[in-house]
C-alpha positions as CSV (number, residue, x, y, z in Angstrom):
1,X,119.1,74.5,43.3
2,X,117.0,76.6,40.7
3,X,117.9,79.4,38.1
4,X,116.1,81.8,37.6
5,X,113.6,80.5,34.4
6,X,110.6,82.6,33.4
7,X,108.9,79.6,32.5
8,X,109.7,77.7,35.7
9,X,108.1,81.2,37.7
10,X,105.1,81.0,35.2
11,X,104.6,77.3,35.9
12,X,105.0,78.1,40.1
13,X,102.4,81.1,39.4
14,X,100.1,78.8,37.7
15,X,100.4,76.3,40.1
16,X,100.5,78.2,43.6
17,X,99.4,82.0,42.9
18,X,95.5,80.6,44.1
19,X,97.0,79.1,47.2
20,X,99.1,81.7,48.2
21,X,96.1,84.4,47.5
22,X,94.1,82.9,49.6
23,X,96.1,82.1,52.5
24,X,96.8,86.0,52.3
25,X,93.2,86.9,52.2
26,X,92.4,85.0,55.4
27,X,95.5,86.4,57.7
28,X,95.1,90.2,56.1
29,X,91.8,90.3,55.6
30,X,92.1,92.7,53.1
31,X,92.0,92.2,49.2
32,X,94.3,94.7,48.2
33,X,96.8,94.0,50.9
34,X,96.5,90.3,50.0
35,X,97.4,91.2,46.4
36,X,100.5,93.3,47.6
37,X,101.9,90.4,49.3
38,X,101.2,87.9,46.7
39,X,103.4,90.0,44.4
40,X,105.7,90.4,47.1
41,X,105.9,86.5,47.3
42,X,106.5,85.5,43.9
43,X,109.2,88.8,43.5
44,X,110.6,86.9,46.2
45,X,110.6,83.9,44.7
46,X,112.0,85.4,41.7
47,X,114.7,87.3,43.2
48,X,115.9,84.3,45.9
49,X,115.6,81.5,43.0
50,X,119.2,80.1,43.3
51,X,118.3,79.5,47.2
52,X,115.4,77.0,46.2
53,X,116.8,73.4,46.9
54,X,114.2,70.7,46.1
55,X,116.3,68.4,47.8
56,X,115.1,70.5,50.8
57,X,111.9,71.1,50.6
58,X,108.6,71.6,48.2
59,X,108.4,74.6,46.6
60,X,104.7,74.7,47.8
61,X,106.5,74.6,51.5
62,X,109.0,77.4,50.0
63,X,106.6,79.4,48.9
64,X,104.4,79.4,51.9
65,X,107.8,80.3,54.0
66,X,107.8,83.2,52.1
67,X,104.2,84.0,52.5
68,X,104.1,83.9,56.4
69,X,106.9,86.2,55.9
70,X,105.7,89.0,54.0
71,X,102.2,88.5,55.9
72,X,104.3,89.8,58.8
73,X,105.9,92.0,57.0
74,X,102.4,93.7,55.7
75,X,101.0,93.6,59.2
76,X,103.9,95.4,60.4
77,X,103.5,98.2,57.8
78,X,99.8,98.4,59.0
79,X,100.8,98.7,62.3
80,X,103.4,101.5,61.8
81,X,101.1,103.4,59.7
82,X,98.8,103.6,62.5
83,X,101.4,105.2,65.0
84,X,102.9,108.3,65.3
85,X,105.8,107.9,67.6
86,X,105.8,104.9,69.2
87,X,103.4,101.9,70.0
88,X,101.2,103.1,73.4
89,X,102.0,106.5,73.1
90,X,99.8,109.2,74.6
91,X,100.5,111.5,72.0
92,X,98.8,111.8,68.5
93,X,97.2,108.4,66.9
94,X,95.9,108.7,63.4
95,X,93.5,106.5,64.1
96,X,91.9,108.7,66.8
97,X,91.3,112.0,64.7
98,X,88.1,112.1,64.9
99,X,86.4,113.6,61.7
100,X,85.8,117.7,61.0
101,X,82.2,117.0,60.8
102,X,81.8,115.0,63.7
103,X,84.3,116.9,66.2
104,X,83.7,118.9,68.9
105,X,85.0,122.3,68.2
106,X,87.3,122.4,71.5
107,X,88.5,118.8,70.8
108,X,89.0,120.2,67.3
109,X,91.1,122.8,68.5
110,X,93.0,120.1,71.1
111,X,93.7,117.8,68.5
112,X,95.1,120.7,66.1
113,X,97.6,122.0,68.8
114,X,98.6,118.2,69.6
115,X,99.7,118.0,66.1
116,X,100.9,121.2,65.9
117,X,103.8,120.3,68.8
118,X,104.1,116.9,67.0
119,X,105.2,118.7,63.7
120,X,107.1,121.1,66.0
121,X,108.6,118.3,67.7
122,X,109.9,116.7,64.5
123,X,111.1,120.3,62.9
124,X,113.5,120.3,65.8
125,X,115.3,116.9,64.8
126,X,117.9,116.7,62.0
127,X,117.4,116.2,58.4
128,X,119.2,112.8,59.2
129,X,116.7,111.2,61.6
130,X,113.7,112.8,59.8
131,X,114.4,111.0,57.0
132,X,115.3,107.6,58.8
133,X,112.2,107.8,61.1
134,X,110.3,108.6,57.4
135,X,111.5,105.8,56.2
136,X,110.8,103.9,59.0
137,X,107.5,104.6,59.9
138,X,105.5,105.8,56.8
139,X,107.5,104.5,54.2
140,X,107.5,100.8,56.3
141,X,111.1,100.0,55.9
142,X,112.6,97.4,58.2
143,X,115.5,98.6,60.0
144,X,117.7,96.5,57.5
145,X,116.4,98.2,54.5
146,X,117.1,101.9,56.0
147,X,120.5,100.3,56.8
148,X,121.3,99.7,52.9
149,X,119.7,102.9,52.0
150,X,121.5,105.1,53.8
151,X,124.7,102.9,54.0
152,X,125.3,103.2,57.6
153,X,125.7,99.7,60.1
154,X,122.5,98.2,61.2
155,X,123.4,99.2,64.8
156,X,123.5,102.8,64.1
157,X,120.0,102.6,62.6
158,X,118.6,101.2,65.3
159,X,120.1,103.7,67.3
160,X,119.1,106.6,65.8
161,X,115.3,105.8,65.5
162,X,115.6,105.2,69.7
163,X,117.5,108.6,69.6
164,X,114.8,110.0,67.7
165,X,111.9,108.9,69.6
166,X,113.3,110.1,72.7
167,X,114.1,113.6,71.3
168,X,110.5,113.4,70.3
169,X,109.3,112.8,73.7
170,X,111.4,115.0,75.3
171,X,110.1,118.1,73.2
172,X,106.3,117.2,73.5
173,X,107.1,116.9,77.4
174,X,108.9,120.2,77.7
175,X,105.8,121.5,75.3
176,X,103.1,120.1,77.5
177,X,105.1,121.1,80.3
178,X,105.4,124.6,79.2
179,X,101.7,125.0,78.1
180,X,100.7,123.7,81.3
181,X,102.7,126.3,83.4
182,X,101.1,128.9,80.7
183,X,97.6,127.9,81.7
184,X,98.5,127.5,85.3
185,X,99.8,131.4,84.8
186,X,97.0,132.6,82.6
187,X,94.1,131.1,85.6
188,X,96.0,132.6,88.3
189,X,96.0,136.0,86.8
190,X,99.9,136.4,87.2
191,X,102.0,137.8,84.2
């Protein structure tokens, strides 16, 4: 088992910080991100010190444990800053908003209303799950993290982002449902 020694983390940075940088860099594919992740590694390291048994393992091997898991980690964070609501959902996708310049002025206008019922949508949840699903999906927080933040069980967390996400979808369905019945209305010339 290891301490926690500045000079020992110095010695592991020296020796490993090229390796693990690099190894980031090929999964992530991004500089920055693999820079993140290296920090995140050694922090890590740091933090978790008195878990490193060399009678167990390299601390090359220990390292790279760690690595594989904050790569994960990072691709996660990508992946939830890229959704909205949930993974495969019809509704608004950041990655799908097409630039002012480029747009069409209706699907300028479609994309505007879609995220005016999303922000509608979310108004009509409580402070409470705003700020978990906050946390959660633009903040990148595992589950376990919004768990010690807000001190509740692990359990309720998870059940109150799938409580969230269906209040969600339930709005934006009575929405679309609603604005559909409106246009229905509005081309039949009834009031």
């Amino acid at each position: 088992m290891m301490t926690r020694n500045l000079a020992v983390l110095e010695s592991f940075y020296r020796d490993y910080c090229g390796l693990i940088y690099t190894v980031c860099l090929k999964k992530l594919k991004n500089d920055s991100d693999a820079h993140e992740v290296v920090s995140e590694v050694f922090l890590e390291f740091w933090q978790r010190a008195s878990l490193f048994d060399v009678r167990r393992g390299t601390a090359k091997a220990y390292l790279l444990a760690i690595t594989r898991s904050r790569i994960v980690d990072c691709i996660r964070r990508r992946m939830r800053r890229n959704r909205i609501v949930q993974p495969g959902s019809d509704f608004l996708n950041l990655n799908n908003i097409p630039d002012r310049d480029q747009a069409q002025p209706m699907k300028e206008v479609l994309k505007r209303e879609e995220e005016i019922n999303v922000r509608n949508a979310i108004d009509e949840l409580d402070e409470r799950l705003i700020s978990i699903l906050n946390a959660f999906y633009f903040e990148a927080q595992t589950q376990q993290q919004i768990a010690a933040r807000f001190q509740i069980p692990l359990g309720t967390v998870k059940s109150l982002i799938r409580q969230a996400i269906a209040k969600l979808r339930s709005t934006l369905l009575r929405q679309n449902r609603n604005e559909e019945m409106l246009h229905r209305t509005n081309q039949s010339g009834e009031v």
